[in-house]
N, C-alpha and C positions, 0 to 999 in steps of 0.2 A: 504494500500500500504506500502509493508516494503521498507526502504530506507538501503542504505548502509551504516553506518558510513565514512567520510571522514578519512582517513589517512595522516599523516604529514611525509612526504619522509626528511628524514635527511641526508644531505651527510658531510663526514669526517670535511672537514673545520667548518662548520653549527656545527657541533657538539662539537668540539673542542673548536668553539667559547660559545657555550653554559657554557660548563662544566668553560670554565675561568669567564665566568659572575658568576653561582653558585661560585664560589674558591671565588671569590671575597666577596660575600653573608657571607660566614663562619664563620667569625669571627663574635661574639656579638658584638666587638663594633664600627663594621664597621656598623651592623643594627642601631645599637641606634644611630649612627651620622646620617643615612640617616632617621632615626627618626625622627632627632631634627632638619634634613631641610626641613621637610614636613611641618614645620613652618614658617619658611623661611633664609633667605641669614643669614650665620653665618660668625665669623671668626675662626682661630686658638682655640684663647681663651678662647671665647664662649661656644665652642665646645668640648674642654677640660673639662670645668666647667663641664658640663653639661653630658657628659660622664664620667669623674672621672677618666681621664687618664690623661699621660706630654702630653705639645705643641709636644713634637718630637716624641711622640706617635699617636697623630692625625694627625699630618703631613704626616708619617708613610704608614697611612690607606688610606691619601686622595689621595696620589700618586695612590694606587692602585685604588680606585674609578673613579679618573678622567681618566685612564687608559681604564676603561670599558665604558669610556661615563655617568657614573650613575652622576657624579657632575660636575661643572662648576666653573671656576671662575671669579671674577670682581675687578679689581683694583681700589682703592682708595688711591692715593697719596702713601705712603707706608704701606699700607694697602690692605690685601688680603681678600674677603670675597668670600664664598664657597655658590653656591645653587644649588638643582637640577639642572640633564641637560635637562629633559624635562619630560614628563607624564609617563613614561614609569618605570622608577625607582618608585616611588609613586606607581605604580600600582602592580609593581614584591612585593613590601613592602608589600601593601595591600593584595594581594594573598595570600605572604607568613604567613602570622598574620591570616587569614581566613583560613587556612588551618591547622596549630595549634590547633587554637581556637576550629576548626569541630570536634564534639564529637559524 
């Protein structure tokens, strides 16, 4: 029995909204920060270290991240710490690393 493949109907918005999640994706070191929270809850600092960019350059990025939903943040007295927003990020990461990698 041959089946049909399903098709994914995109409409304008849907799509627009896609392509600003990729836009967001673009940048390497907006990947290596959502990297280094698949570790978990980071701050600023951390995150800097750890990507090899300024505080005002991570800042930068997270605006747009949290922008897309891909991160979250949690207050601690004056302290900001940054983690995924939920499975979904981790998994577009995962994808995207899997699909690279596919030789």
């Amino acid at each position: 029995m041959n089946e049909t493949p399903q098709t994914t109907s995109v409409n304008e918005q849907e799509a627009t909204l896609v392509a600003e999640l990729f836009s967001a994706l673009s940048d390497p070191s907006r990947v290596q920060i959502l990297s280094a929270l698949m570790q978990g809850e980071m701050n600023v600092g951390g995150l800097a270290e750890i990507v090899g960019i300024s505080h005002s350059a991570v800042s930068h990025h997270m605006r747009h991240l949290r922008q897309m939903r891909l991160v979250r943040t949690r207050k601690d007295g004056r302290h900001v710490y940054y983690c995924l927003d939920d499975e979904h990020g981790r998994d577009l990461l995962d994808r995207g690393l899997e699909h690279v990698r596919h030789r």
